[in-house]
C-alpha positions as a printed Julia matrix, in Angstrom:
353×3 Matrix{Float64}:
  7.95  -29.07  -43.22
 11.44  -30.21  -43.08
 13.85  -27.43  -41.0
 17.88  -28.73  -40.02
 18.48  -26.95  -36.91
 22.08  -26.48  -35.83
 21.84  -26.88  -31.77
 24.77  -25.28  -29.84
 24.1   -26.79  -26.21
 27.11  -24.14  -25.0
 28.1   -24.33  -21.53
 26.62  -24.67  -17.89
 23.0   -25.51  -17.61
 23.24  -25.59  -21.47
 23.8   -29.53  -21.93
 20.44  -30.19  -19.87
 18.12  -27.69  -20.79
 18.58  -28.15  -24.3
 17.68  -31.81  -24.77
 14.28  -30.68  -23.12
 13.44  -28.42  -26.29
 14.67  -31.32  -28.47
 12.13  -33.9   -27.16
  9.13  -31.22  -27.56
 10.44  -30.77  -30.78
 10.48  -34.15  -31.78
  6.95  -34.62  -29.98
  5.42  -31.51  -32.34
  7.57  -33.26  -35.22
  5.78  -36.61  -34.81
  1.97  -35.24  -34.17
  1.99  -32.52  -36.96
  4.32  -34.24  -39.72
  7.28  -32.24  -40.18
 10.77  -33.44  -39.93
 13.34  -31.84  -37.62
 16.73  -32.92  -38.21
 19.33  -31.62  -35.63
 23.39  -30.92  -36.36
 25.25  -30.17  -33.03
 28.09  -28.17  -32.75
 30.39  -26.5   -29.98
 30.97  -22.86  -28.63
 31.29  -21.05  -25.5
 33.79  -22.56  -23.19
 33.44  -25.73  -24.31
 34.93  -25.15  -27.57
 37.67  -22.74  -26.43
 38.72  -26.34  -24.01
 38.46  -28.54  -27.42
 40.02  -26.43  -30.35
 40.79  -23.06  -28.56
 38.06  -20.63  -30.5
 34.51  -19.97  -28.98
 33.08  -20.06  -32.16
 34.9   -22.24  -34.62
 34.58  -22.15  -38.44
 32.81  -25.77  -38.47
 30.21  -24.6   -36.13
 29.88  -20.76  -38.09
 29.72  -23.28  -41.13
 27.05  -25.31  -39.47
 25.01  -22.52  -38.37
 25.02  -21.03  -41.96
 24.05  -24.29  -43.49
 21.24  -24.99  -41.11
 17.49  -22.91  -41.51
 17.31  -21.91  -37.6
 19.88  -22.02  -34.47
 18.44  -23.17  -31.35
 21.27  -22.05  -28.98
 21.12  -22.42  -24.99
 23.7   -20.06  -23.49
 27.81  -19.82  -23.1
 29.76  -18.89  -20.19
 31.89  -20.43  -17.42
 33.5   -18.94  -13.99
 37.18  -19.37  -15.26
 36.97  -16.77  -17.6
 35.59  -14.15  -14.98
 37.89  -12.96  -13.13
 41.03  -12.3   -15.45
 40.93   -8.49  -17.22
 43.39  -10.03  -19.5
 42.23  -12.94  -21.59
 41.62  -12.26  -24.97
 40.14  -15.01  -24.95
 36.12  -15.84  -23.48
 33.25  -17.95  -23.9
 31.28  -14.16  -24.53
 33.44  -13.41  -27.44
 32.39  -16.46  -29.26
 28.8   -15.36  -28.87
 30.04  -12.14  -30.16
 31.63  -13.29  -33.16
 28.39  -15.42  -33.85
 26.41  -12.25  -33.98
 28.49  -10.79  -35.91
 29.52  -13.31  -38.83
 25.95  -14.51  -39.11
 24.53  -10.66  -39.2
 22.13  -11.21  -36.34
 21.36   -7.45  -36.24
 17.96   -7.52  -34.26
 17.45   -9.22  -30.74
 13.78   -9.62  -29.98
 12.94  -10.2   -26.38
  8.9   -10.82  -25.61
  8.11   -9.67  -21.86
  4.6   -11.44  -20.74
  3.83  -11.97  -17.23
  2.12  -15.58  -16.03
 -0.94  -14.74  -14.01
 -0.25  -18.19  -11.72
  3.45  -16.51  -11.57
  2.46  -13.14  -10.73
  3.4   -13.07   -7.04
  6.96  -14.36   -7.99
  8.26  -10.96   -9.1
  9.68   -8.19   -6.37
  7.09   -6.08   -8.19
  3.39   -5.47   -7.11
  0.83   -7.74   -8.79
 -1.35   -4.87   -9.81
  1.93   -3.03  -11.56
  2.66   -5.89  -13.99
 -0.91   -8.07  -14.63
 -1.28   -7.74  -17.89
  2.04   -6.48  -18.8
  2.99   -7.61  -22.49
  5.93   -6.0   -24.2
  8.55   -6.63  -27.04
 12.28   -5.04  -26.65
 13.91   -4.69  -29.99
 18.05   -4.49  -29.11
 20.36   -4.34  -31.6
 22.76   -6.35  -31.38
 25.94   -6.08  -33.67
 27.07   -2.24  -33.05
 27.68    0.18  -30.17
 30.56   -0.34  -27.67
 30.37   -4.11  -27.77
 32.1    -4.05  -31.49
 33.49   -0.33  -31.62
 37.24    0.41  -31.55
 38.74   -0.32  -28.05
 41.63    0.7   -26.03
 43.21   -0.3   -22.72
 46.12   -0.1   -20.54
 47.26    0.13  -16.76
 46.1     3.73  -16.24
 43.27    4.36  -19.6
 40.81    2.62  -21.48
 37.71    3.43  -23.81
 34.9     1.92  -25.62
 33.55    3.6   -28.68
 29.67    3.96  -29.11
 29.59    3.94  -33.29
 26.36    3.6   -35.25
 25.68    3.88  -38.63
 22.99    5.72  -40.74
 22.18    2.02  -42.38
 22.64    0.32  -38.72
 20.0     2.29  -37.55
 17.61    2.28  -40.25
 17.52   -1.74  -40.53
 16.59   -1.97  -36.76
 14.22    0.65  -36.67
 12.61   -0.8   -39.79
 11.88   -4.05  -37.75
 10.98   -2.26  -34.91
  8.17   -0.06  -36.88
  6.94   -3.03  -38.5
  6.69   -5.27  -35.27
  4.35   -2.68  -33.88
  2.66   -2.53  -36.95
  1.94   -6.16  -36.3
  1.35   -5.7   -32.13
 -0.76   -2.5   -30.83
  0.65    0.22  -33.05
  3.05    2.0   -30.26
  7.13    2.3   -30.55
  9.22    3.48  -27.67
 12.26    4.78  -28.96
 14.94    4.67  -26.27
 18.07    6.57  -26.33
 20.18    9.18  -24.89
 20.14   12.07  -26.75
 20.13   14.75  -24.05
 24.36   13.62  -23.55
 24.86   10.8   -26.25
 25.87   11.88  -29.94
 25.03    8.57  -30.89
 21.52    8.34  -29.82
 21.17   11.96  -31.64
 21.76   10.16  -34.47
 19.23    6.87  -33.57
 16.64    9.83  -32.98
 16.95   11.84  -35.84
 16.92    9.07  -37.88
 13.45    7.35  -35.93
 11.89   11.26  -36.57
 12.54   10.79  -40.56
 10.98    6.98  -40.44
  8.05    8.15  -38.5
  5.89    9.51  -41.64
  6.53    6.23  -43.22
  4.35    4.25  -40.1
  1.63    6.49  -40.02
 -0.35    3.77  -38.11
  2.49    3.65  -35.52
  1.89    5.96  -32.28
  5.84    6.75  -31.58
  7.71    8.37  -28.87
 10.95    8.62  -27.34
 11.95    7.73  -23.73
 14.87    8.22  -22.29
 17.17    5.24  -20.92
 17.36    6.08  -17.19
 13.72    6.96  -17.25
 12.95    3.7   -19.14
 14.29    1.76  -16.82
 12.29    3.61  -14.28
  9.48    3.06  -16.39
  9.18   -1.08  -17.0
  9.07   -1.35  -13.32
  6.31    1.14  -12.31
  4.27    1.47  -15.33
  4.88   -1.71  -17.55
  1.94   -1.62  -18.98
  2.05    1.51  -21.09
  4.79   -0.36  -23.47
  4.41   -2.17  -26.79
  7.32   -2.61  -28.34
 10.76   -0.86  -27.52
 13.9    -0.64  -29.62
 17.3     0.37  -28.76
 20.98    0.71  -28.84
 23.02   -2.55  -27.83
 24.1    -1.95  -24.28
 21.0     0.13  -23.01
 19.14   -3.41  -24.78
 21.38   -5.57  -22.77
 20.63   -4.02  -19.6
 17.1    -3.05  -20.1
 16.23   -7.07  -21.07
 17.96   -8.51  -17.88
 15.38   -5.68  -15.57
 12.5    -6.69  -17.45
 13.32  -10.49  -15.81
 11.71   -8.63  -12.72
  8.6    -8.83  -14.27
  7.99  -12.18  -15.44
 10.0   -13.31  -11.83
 12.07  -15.47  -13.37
 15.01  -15.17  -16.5
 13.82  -18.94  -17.08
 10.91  -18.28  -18.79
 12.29  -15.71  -20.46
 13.19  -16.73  -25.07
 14.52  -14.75  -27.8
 15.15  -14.29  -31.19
 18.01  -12.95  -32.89
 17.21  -12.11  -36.95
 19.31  -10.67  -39.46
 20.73  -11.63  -42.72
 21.67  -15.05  -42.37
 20.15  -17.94  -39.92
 17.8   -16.84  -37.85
 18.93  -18.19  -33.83
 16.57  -18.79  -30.8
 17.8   -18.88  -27.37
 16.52  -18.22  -23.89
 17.83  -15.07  -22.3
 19.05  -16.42  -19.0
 22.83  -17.29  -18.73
 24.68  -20.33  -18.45
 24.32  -20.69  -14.7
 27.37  -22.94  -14.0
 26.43  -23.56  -10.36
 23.82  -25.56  -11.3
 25.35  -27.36  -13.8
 24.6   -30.91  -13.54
 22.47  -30.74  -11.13
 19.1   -31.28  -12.7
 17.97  -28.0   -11.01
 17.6   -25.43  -14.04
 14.23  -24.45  -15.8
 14.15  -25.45  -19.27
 10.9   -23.43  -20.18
 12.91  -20.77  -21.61
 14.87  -23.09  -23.88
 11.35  -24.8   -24.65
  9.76  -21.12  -25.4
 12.66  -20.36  -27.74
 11.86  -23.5   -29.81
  8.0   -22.45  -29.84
  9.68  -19.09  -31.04
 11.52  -20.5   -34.17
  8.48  -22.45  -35.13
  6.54  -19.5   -35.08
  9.28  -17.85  -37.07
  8.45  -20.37  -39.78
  4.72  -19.67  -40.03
  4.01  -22.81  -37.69
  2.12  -20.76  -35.83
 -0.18  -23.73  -34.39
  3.06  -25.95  -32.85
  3.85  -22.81  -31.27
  0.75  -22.27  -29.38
  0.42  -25.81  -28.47
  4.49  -25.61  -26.92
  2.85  -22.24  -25.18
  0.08  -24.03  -23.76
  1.76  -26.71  -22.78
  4.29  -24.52  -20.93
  1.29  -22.31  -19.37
 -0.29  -25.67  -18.2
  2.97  -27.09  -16.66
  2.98  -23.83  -14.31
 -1.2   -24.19  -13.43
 -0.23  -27.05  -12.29
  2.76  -26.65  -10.19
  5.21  -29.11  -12.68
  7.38  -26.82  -11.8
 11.63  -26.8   -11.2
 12.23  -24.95   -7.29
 13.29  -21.63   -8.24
  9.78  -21.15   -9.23
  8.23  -23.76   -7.23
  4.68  -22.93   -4.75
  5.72  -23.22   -1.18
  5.42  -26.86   -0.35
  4.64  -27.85   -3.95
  6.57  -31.45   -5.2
 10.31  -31.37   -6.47
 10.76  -31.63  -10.04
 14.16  -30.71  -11.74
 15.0   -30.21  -15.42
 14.26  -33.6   -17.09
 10.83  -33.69  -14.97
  9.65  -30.5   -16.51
 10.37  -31.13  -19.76
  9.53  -34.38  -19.94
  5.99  -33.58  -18.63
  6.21  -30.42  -21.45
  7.0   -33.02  -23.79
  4.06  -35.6   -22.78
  1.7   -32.7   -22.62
  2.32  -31.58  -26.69
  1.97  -35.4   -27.59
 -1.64  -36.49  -26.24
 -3.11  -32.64  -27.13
């Protein structure tokens, strides 16, 4: 198979974790045939210090052209702490959602059974956990009509009747494909939008007879991943309740490093890992690349290359057994190894299996 993949490196911990993916790329290129050929463009910070737009019309242009995004992460500490920049790394990831219709973000939650003491939670809470949150990811507050001044401000929380129906649709049909349970999150008991989100889930229900759905509210959802992660499948949800509820779930797993996504829609389908850009550790060799690696395993997958995928997985899986690991996750008195150690042991793995 021949896939061009438009790589946007971003910002931070971005330029190092993403030439790890690359090489196992290249290494699952070379042992199973296909060709992978890579077109890199700017965003984030990066591009607002070279042409002054986070996401420029070359790199929207090479995004549509290519089959599959592999994206690492924007942001930078500049942009933090002024209210009034119109201007941020975050807007160009928001106006890449948006022009490339990336309507669903699909987070996989699994725990590591070598990693399971890493995470604040108890061990016999989350063994075994293994969950999918559905957000979606181009409505709500992030892209309704906004207001501020000195003294006022507002958000508005707009959904539409075909908004809903699109992400529920993948939603139903990922649990279709899973263990047959949906966990509709919302707020209807204050929230006129979520009324909407679950009147609209009630009508799809009959069509996914199969599908054992209920309906969860956010603040006890949020309870619920963290004392009883087990009982979920596959959750969907508004954009901002998704945003929040994916960063908890990072409790879990015990690290946002391991941690890939998806984001599908209507044009090119983009795989990233779901930690930040973590610009304190920039160039420092320090940050793990096996969510960066995971989202490439992801977007082979996505492809129906379902055996590169597991081998990336196992590969990945074995790199933790046996301690190859960067420090944040590192076993107490276990050898340093930093970014380009980890992957490139990743990457040596996938060649000689």
């Amino acid at each position: 198979m021949k896939l061009n993949i438009a790589v946007l490196p971003g910002d931070g911990i971005g330029p190092e974790i993403m030439p790890q993916a690359i090489h196992v790329l290249d290494a699952i290129a070379k042992k199973f045939g296909h060709e992978f050929v890579y077109h890199e463009a700017i965003c984030g910070a990066h591009a607002i210090d070279v042409c002054g737009d986070p996401f420029p019309d070359d790199t929207f242009k090479t995004c549509m052209d290519a089959d599959a995004v592999l994206f690492a992460a924007v942001g930078d500490p500049r942009f933090d702490n002024d209210p009034t920049l119109k201007v941020r790394p975050e807007t160009g990831l928001l106006a890449m959602r948006k022009k490339l219709g990336l309507f669903a973000n699909v987070r996989p939650v699994a725990t590591f059974d070598c990693l399971l003491h890493m995470s604040p939670l108890k061990e016999s809470i989350i063994k075994g956990a293994d969950f999918m949150v559905i957000r979606e990811l181009t409505g709500g507050m992030y892209f309704g009509e906004k207001y501020q001044d000195n003294d006022r401000a507002y958000d508005t929380d707009v959904y539409s009747r075909p908004e809903i129906e699109r992400i529920l649709k993948v939603a139903f049909e990922t649990a279709q494909r899973r263990n047959h349970h949906l966990t509709v999150v919302d707020k209807a008991n204050v929230l006129a939008s979520s009324r909407l989100w679950r009147q609209i889930a009630k009508e799809m229900e009959p069509q996914y007879p199969d599908v054992q759905t209920d309906y969860m509210f956010i603040d006890n959802c949020s309870m619920r991943v963290l004392t009883d992660p087990r009982f979920f499948d596959v959750i969907v949800t508004e954009n901002t309740f998704g945003d929040i509820l994916t960063d908890e779930t990072s409790a879990i797993t015990g690290s946002m490093g391991l941690q890939p996504s998806a984001s599908l829609g209507d044009h090119t389908p983009l795989f990233e890992p779901v930690h930040g850009s973590w610009p304190q550790a920039a160039g420092k060799n320090l940050a793990n690349p096996l969510a960066q690696i995971l989202s490439a395993a992801m977007m082979l997958e996505h492809f129906g290359l379902k055996a590169e995928g597991a081998l990336i997985r196992e590969a990945c899986n074995e790199s933790l057994l046996q301690n190859i690991r960067t420090p944040e996750i590192q076993v107490e008195g276990g050898n340093h190894y930093g970014t380009t150690e980890v992957g490139q042991w990743i990457t040596n793995y996938v060649a000689s299996h």
